[in-house]
C-alpha positions in Angstrom: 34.3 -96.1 -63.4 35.5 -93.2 -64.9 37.3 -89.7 -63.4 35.3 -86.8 -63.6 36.5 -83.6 -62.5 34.0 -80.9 -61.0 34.8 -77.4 -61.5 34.6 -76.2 -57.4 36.4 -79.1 -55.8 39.4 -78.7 -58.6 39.4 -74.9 -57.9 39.7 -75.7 -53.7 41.6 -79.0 -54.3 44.4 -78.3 -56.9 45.5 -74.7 -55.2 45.9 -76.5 -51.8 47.6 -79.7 -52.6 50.0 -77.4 -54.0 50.6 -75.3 -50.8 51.0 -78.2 -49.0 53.8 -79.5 -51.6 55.3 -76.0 -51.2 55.1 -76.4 -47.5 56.7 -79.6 -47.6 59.6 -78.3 -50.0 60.2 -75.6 -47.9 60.7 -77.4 -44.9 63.1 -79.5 -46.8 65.4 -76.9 -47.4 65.0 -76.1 -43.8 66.6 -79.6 -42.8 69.0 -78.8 -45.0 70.3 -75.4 -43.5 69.7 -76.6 -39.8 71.8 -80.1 -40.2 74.5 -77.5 -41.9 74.1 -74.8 -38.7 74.5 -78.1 -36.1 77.8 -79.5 -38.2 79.3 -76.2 -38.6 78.4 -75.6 -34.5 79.7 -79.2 -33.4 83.2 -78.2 -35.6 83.4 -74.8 -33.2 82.6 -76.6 -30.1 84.8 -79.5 -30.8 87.9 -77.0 -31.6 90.7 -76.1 -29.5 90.0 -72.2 -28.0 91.8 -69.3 -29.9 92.8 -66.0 -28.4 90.0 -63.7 -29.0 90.6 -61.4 -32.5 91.5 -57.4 -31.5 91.0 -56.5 -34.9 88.2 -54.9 -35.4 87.7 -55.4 -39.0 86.7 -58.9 -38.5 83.1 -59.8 -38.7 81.2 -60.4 -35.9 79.3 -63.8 -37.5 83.1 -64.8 -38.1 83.0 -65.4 -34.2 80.2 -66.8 -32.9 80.0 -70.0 -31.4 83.8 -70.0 -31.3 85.6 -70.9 -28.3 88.3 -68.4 -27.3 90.2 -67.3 -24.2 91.1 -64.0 -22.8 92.8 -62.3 -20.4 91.6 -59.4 -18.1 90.1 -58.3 -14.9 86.1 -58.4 -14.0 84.6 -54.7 -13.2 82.2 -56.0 -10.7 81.0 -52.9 -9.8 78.8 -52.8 -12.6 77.2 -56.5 -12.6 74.2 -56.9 -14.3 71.3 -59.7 -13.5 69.7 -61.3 -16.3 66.5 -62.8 -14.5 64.9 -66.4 -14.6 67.8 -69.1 -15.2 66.9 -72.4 -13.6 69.8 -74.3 -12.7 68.6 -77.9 -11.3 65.2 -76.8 -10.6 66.6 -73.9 -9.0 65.6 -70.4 -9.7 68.3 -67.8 -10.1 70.0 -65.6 -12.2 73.0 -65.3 -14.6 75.9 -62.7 -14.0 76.8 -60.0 -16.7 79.6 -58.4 -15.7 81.8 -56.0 -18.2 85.4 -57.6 -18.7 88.5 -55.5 -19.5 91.2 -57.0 -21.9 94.2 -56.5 -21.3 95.2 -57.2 -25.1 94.0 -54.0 -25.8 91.0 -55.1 -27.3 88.9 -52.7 -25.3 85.9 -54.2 -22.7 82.8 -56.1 -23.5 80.5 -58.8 -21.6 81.2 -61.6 -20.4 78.1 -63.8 -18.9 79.9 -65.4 -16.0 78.0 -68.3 -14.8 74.6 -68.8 -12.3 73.9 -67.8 -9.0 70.8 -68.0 -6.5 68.5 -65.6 -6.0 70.0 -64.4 -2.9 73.0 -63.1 -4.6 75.1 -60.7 -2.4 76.6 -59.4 -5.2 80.7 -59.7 -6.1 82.7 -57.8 -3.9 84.4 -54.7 -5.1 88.5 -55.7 -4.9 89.2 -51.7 -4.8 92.6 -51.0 -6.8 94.0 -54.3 -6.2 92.2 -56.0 -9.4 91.8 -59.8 -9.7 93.7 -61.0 -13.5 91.9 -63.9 -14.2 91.9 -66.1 -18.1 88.4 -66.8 -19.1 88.1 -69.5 -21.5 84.3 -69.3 -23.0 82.3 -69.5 -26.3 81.4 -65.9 -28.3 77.8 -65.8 -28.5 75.2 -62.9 -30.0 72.0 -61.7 -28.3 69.0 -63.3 -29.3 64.8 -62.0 -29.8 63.1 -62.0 -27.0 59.9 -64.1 -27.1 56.8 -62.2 -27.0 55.9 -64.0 -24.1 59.5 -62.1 -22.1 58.8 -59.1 -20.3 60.5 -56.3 -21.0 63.9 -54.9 -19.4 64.3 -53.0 -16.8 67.9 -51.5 -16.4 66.6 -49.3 -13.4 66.4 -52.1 -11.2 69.1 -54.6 -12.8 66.7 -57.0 -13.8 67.6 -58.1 -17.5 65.1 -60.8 -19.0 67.5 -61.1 -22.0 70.0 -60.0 -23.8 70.3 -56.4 -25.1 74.0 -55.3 -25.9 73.0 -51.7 -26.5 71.7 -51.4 -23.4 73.2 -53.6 -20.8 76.6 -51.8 -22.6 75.0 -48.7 -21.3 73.7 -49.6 -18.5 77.0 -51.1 -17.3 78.9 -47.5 -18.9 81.3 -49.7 -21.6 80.1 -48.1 -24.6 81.1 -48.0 -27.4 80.6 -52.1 -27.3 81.0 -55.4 -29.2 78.4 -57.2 -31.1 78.6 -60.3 -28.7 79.5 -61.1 -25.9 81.4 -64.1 -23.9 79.2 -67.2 -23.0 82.0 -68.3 -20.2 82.8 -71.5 -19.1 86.1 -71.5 -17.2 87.4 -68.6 -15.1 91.6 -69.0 -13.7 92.8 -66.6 -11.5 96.4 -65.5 -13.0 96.8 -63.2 -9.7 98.9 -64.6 -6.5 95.5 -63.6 -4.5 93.0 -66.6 -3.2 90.0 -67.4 -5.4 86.7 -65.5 -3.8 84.5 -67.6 -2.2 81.6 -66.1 -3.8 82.2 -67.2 -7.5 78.8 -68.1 -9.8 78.8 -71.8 -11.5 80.6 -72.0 -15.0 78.6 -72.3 -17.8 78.0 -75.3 -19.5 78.5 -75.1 -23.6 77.2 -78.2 -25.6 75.6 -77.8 -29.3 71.6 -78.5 -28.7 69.6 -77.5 -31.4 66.1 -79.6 -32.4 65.8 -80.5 -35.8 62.5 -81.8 -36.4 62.2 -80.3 -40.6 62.1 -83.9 -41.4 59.2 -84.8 -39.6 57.6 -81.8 -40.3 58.1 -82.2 -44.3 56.9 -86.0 -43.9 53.3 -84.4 -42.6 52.9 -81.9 -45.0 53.9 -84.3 -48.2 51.2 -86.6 -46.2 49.0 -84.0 -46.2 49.1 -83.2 -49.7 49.1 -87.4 -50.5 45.6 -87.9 -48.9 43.9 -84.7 -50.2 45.0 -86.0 -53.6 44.0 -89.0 -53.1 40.3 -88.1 -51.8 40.1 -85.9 -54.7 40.7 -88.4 -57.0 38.8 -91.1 -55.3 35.9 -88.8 -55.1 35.9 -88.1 -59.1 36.6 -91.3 -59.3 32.9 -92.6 -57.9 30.5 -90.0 -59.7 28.4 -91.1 -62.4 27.3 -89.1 -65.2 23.7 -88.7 -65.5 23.6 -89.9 -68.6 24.7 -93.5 -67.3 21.5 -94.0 -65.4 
């Protein structure tokens, strides 16, 4: 038995073993960066929270996924509704409401926590404002799937996160490049708590990492195509042997 390589099923063969081997490479360097994304997330999640930066200089990627507190009062009168958060099996929404520093550091989002469907909406405490410490994690706005329908601020119904125009819509602009994932609100004024307050947030690091698994397949991949190449040089006889 002797190997015999044919010109077409080299040319089809060779080109895509190698793909696959690519494939398979790249998806190692995927595991790679996503195991060093989780470690670095866990670290942020697992530190103490800092008093969110004022200075504007700093980088917004320096930020995210940190967990800071702040101090300020709630513009309720602008809430926005981002649409289609199940809590529990129940449908509801999450509340966007503008949040005013009093650091200085100007006013940007804050994503308060769920509430039902059948929302009321926050009542408006006129000039007697509510100072309440939000503890939280900075988070930036994410792609929306091509599958999410599209925003529409003329009815408050936000099906994700747009900074630009939820800053807008909510009249805060100019605005920050995040915005606070929040999950702890204290009330720092002598007045009670409302009774209408949505669910905290819950902040945990949950990212899937399958890159190993998927490497595995396509290095299998490329393993049996080589193999079935070779095998099947392997059993050809010349003509000359008959």
């Amino acid at each position: 038995m002797q190997f015999r390589p044919t010109l077409w099923p080299t040319l089809i063969a060779i080109p895509a073993i190698a793909i696959l081997v690519v494939f398979g490479y790249w998806q190692v360097q995927r595991l790679q960066w996503k195991t060093e994304l989780i470690a670095e997330r866990q670290i942020r999640a697992a530190a103490p929270p800092i008093p969110l930066p004022t200075d504007i200089r700093i980088a917004p990627e320096d930020l995210i996924f940190r967990r800071v507190k702040l101090s300020g009062y709630y513009m309720h009168e602008s809430e926005l509704h981002l649409l289609n958060q199940v809590r529990d099996g129940v449908p509801g929404i999450n509340l966007f409401t503008p949040f005013v520093r009093l650091d200085g550091g100007g006013t940007l989002l804050v994503n308060r926590g769920w509430v039902p469907m059948n929302w009321p909406g926050t009542p408006v405490q006129g000039d007697d404002l509510a100072i309440v410490e939000i503890t939280g994690v900075v988070r930036s706005e994410n792609l929306p799937g091509w599958l999410t329908p599209a925003n529409e601020p003329g009815r408050n119904a936000w099906y994700f996160v747009d900074l630009t125009d939820m800053s807008l819509a909510a009249g805060i602009l100019p605005f920050t490049d995040y915005y606070i994932y929040a999950t702890g609100e204290k009330n720092l004024s002598t007045e009670a708590v409302p009774e209408l307050a949505p669910i905290p947030n819950e902040w945990r690091v949950d990212l899937p990492n399958n890159h190993l698994m998927y490497a595995i397949t396509w290095f299998s991949l490329a393993g049996i195509l080589f193999v079935i190449y070779v095998v099947y040089h392997s059993g050809r006889r010349d003509p000359d042997d008959d």
